[in-house]
N, C-alpha and C positions, 0 to 999 in steps of 0.2 A: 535469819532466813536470807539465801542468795538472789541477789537482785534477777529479775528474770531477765534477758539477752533480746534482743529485739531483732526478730527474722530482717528477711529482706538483703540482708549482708552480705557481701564474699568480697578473698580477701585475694587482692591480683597485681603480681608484682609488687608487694608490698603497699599498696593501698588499698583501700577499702573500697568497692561499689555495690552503687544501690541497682538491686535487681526486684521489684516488688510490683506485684497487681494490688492495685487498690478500687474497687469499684470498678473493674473492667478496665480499668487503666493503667497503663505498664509505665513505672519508671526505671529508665536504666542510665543510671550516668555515674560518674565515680565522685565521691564527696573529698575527693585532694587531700586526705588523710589518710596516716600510717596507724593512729590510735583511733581503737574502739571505739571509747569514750566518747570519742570528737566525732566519729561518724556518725554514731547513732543518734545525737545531738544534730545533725546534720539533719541525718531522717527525717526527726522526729518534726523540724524546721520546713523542710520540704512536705509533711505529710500532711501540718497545717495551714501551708502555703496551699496545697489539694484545698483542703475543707472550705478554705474561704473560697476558692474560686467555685465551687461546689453548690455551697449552703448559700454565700451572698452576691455571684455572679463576679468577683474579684477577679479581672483578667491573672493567668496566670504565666510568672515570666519563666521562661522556657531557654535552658539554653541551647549553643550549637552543637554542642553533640547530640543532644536529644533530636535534634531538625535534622542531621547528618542521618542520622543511625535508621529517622522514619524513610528518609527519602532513601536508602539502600535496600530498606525491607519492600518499599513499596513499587520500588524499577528494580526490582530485583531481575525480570527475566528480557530484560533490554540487552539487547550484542555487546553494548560498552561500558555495562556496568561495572564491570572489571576497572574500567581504566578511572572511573568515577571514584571507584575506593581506594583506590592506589590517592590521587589528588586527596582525597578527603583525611584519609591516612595522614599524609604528610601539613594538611594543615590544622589535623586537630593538638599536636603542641603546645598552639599559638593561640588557638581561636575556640577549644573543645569546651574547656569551661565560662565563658562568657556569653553574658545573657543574650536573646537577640535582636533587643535595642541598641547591643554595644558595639556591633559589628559594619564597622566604616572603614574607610581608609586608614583611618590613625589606628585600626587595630590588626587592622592587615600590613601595614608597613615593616614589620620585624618578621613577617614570612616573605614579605617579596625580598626584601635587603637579605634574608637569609638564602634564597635561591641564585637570585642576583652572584654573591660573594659565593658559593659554593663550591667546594674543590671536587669534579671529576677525571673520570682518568679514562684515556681514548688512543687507542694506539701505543700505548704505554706512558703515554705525555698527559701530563697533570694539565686540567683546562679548568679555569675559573670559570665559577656563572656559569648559567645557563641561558637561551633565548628566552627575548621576552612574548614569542609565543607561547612558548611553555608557560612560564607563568603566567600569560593571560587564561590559558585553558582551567589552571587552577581557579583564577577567579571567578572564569565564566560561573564552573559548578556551584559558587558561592553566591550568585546573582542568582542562578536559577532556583537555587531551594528558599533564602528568603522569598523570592518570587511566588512561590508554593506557600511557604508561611504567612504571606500578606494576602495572598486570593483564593486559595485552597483550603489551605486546611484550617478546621472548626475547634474549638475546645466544646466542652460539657452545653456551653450557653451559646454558642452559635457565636462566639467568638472569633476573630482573626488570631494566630499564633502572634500575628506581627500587626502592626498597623500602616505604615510606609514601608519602602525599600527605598534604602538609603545610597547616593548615585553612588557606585564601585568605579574608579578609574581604573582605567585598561590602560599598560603600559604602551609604547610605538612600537609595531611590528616592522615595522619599514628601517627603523635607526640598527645599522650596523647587519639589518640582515643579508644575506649574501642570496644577487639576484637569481632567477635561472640560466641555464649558458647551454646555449644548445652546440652540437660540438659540429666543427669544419669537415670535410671528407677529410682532411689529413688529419685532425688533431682525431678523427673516430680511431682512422688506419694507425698511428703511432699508438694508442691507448689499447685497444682491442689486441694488438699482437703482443700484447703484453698480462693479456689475461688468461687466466692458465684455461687448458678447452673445455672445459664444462661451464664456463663463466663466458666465455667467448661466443662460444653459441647460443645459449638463452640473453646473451646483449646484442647480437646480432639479430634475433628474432625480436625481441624488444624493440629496436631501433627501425624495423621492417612492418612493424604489428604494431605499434602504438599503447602496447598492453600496462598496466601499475604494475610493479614489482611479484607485487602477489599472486597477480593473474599467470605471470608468467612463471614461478616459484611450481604452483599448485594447478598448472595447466594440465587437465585431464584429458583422456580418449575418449570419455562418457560425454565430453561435450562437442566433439567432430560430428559435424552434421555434414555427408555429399550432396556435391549438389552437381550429378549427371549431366544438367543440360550444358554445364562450362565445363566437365570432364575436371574439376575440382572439390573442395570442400572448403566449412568456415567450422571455427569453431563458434557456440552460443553457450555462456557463461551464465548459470544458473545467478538471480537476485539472490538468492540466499546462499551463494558461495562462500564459504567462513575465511579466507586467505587466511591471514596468519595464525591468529586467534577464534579458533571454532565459536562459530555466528556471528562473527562482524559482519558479514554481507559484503556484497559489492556496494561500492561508494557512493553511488546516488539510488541504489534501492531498483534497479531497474536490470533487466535480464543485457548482458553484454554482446556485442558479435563483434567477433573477431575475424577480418577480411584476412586473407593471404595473398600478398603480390608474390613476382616469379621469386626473390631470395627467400622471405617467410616459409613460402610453402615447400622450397628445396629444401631448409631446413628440417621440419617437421616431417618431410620423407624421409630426409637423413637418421631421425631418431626412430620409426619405427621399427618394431619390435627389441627396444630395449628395456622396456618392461611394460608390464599390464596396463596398470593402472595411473602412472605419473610421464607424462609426455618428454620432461627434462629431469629425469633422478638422476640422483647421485650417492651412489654408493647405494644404490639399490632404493631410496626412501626418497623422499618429496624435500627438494634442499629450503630451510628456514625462512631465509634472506638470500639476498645477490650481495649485499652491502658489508661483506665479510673483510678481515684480516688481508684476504686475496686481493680483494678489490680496490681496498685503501692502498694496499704497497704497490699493486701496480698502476694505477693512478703517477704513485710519486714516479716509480719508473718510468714513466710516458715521458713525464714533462724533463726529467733528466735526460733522454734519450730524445726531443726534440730539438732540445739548445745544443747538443753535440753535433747532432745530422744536419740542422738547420743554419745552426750561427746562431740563430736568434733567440731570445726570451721568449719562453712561454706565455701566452695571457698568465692573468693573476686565479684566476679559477678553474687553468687547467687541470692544476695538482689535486684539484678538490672536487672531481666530478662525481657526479651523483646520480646512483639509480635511477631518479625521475626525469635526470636529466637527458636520457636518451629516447622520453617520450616526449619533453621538446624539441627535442631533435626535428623528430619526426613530424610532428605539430609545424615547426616551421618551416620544413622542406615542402610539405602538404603546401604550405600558403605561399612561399615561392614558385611552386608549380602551376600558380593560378588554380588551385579547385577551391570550388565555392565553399564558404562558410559552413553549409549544413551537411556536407558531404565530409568535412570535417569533422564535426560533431562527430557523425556515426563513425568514423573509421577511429579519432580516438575514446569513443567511448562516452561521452559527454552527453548530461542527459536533454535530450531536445522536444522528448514530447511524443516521437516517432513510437511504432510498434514493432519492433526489432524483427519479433516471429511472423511479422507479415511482407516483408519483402519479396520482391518478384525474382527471376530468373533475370530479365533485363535491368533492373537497380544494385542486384548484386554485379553485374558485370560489369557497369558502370562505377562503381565503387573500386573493384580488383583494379579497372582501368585510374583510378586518381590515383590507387595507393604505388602501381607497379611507377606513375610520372616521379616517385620519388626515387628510382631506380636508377631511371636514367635521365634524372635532371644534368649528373655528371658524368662528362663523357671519357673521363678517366676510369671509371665504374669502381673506386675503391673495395667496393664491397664483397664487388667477386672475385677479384684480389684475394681477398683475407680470407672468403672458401678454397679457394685452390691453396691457401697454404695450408687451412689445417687438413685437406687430402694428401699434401707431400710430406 
């Protein structure tokens, strides 16, 4: 008579995982075996390891995939859940099969050394490692679901998954990271006439507007609100604006206003009606990123074109400038102009506590008035310089 087969099975990538409700209880993890044999034997291990914690209150050890797998079903409808399973993805390798008692430093040390040493490629140049923001974000995710296993969540008997949470060290974000570099009226003027014009004018309003990458990528008409009494308008950026990845939100969860001084809002005249719906398209659609192919090569070309015109060496982070970096820009020009701190806030967007949709017709004025002093902090006006080039 043939042995009977024991459900629960499937067989994925050539190993075997366990997919079975037991008592209202889902186990899903893979038993690290290519033979039947061995898995079901596995099961069969795992289904008595169930019973005791069941019948004689036996805590049951659980491992990190099994924690991984709840914690994705259970934030499933979080904005950055996405980026959650992307991390967990890449540390289950390492850490998917072991229990989660065993998850410390010394069992994270062969994902961080392996992120650390890893070969990517950027520009078409091969770059080892990565930052250790990056891996610290990975780890975060790992702190916070043991977190959840130690204070949340229950077994059968009112159990803890976990009993402690074991200290996770966070790599130095500060060692070798590269600071922000807000850029000089010349190093703007050399770098900007070097970005081809659809890149030129949304870093031109960037640099005017204070706005994240995103805001300015997926700036809409649907959020230009006039405002009569100043014979202008602001735009108000929805909290639940998805920028790159539909429902990520804006960054602190709070509805945005977007001031226009005199070059932002020449801008923004300048694009109207070149299409419905996206403020700055390109090629008819809502451009991705700013931080493209484009942007990197002309970067290099700036700083090569400033040691010819100039004589001199470029700073060391001219060639590396970065989309965010022209909302320090702005940030700093703001606090060179003398405007106060909170006025700051609001014009780049920082969240302060205020009620954005409640401001007056004299706060907005007052506001246009900080953002246009960064206008004419210099009385060389670079800026309007680089409008009258791209109308010649």
């Amino acid at each position: 008579m043939a042995r009977k087969s024991i459900s629960g099975l499937t067989l994925r990538g050539g190993i075997w995982h366990i997919n079975k409700v037991v008592k209202g209880q889902r186990i899903y993890e893979s038993t690290g075996s290519s033979s039947r044999e061995e898995a079901e034997r596995f099961l069969i291990h795992r289904l008595e390891r169930l019973r005791q914690s069941t019948v004689y209150g036996v805590r049951q050890v659980r491992q990190w995939r099994e924690a991984a797998t709840k914690y994705l079903l259970d934030f499933q409808h979080q904005p950055s859940i996405w980026l959650t399973a992307l991390y967990l993805e890449q540390l289950d390798p390492f850490i998917g099969d072991l229990p989660l008692t065993h998850i410390d430093d010394e069992a994270l040390r062969p994902y961080v050394e392996f992120k650390k040493n890893e070969t990517v490629t950027l520009d078409g140049k091969k770059k080892k490692g990565v930052g250790n923001r990056t891996v610290n974000i990975a780890l975060q995710r790992v702190v916070r679901v043991l977190n959840l296993c130690a204070r949340k969540w229950r077994d059968e008997n009112k159990k803890p998954w976990l009993d402690t949470v074991p200290m996770i060290t966070m790599l130095d974000e500060k060692k070798g990271k590269r600071p922000p570099y807000p850029l000089s009226w010349d190093e703007q003027k050399f770098f900007f006439r070097e970005l081809p014009d659809h890149l030129r004018i949304m870093a031109l309003f960037k640099v005017n507007a204070g706005c994240r990458e995103q805001e300015v990528c997926k700036l809409s008409w649907a959020w230009e609100i006039e405002v009569p009494e100043l014979e202008t308008s602001v735009f108000l950026i929805p909290a639940e604006f998805g920028g790159r990845f539909e429902k990520s939100g804006v960054k602190n969860r709070e509805e945005r206003l977007v001031v226009l001084n005199d070059v932002a809002k020449s801008v923004i005249d300048g694009q109207r009606g070149s299409h419905p719906v996206w403020v700055f398209p390109y090629e008819g659609r809502a451009l991705h990123r700013m931080n493209d192919s484009a942007w990197r090569k002309a970067r290099k070309r700036s700083a090569v074109k400033w040691k010819e015109e100039t004589g001199k060496e470029p700073h060391q982070y001219f060639d590396q400038v970065r989309v965010h970096d022209l909302k320090h820009t702005f940030g700093r020009r703001l606090r060179a102009a003398g405007i106060s701190e909170e006025d700051r806030q609001v014009l780049l967007g920082h969240k302060n506590g205020s009620v954005t949709t409640h401001y007056s017709a004299a706060e907005l004025s007052n506001l246009i008035a900080s953002a246009n002093k960064v206008v004419a902090t210099d009385s060389r006006s670079p800026v309007l310089t680089i409008l009258r080039r791209k109308v010649a």
